[in-house]
N, C-alpha and C positions, 0 to 999 in steps of 0.2 A: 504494500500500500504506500504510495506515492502522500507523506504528510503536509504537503500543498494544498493537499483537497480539504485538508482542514484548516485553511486559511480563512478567518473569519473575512465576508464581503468587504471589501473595498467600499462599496457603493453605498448609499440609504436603503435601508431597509423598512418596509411597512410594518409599524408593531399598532394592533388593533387593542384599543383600549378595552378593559373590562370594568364591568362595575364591582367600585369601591368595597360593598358590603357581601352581594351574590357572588363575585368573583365571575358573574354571564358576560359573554364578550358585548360588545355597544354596537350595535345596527341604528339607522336613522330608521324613524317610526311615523308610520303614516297618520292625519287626524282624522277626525271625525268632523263633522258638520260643527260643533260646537269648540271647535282647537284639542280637543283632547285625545291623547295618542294613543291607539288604539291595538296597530300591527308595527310589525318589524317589519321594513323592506331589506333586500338585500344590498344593502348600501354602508359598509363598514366603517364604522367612527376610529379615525387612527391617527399617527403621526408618522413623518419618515425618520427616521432616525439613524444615524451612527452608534457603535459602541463605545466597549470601554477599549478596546485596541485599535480605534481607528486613529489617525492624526489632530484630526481635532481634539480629542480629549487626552491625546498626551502632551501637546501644545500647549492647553489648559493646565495642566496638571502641573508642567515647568516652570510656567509661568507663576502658578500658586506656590512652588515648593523655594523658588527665588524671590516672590515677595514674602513670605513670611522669614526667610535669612533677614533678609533687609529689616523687618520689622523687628524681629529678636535682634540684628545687631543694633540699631536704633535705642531699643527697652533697655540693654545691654549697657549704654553710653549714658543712659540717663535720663532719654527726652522723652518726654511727656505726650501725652494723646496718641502715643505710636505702640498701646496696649492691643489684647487681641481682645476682641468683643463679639456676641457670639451672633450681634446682626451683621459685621464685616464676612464672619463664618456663614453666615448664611447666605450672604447676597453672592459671596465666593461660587459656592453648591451652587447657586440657581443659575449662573454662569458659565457652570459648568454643563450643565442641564441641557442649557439654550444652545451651548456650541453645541452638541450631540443633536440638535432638532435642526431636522433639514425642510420641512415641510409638513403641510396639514392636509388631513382628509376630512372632510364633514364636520367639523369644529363649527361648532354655535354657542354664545353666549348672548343671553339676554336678549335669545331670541335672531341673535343678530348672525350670518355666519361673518365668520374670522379669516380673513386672508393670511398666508402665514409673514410674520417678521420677526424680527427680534423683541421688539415691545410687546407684540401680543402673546408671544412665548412666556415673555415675565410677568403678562396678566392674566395666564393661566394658574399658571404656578403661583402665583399671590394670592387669587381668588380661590384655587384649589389645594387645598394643602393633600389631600388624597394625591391628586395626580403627581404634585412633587415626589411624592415618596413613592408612588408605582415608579414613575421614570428613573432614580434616582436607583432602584432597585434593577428594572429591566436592563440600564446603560451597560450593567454590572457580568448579566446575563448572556455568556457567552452564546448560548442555544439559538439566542433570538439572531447572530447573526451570524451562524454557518452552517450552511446547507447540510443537512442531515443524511 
């Protein structure tokens, strides 16, 4: 066996969200005469995604592992305001999140759908603390991105 083939994608890959509590994967849902959702169509709510081996998130990851040196030599030296704080840690994570997101499928908020960017990435993950922690879980998840 040639260990190439287990080369996780290069590419984005589609990871189809599941619901938070059921763990059921997410289909867009048809209404009814009165807006109320009725059927599943087969139309799957997803993202495209990289992993945790692709370039972007190890770009990410260098870039966090030589600003936190900076910041410890900084704390180190003495200077003030250059502590870690665990919303610096968190907006880090969601950044890292967002490089790993390449695109959107059926993404709706507020009724609204969502084109993909950078900002609406960070206004998912803000408004969703669920999705942060699925993503944050799946980026991690070799399986989701080599071919089986």
């Amino acid at each position: 066996m040639d260990l190439n083939t287990l080369a996780p994608s290069k590419e984005p890959v589609f990871l189809q969200l599941m619901h938070p509590v059921t763990g059921r994967l997410l289909f867009m849902q048809e209404k009814d005469e009165n807006g109320n959702e009725v059927d599943d169509i087969n139309e799957p709510i997803g993202l495209m995604m990289v992993g945790s081996d692709s370039d972007e998130f190890a770009a990410r990851e260098r870039w966090l592992i030589d600003q936190r040196i900076k910041r410890a030599e900084e704390v180190s030296k003495g200077r003030k305001g250059m502590e870690f704080k665990g919303e610096t840690i968190q907006e880090e994570r969601d950044n890292t999140i967002i490089a790993c997101i390449k695109g959107f499928r059926n993404i709706y908020l507020d009724e609204q759908r969502l084109e993909f960017s950078p900002d609406n990435a960070r206004l998912l993950l803000r408004r969703l603390k669920w999705l942060r922690e699925y993503l944050d879980r799946e980026i991690l998840n070799r399986a989701n991105f080599i071919k089986g």
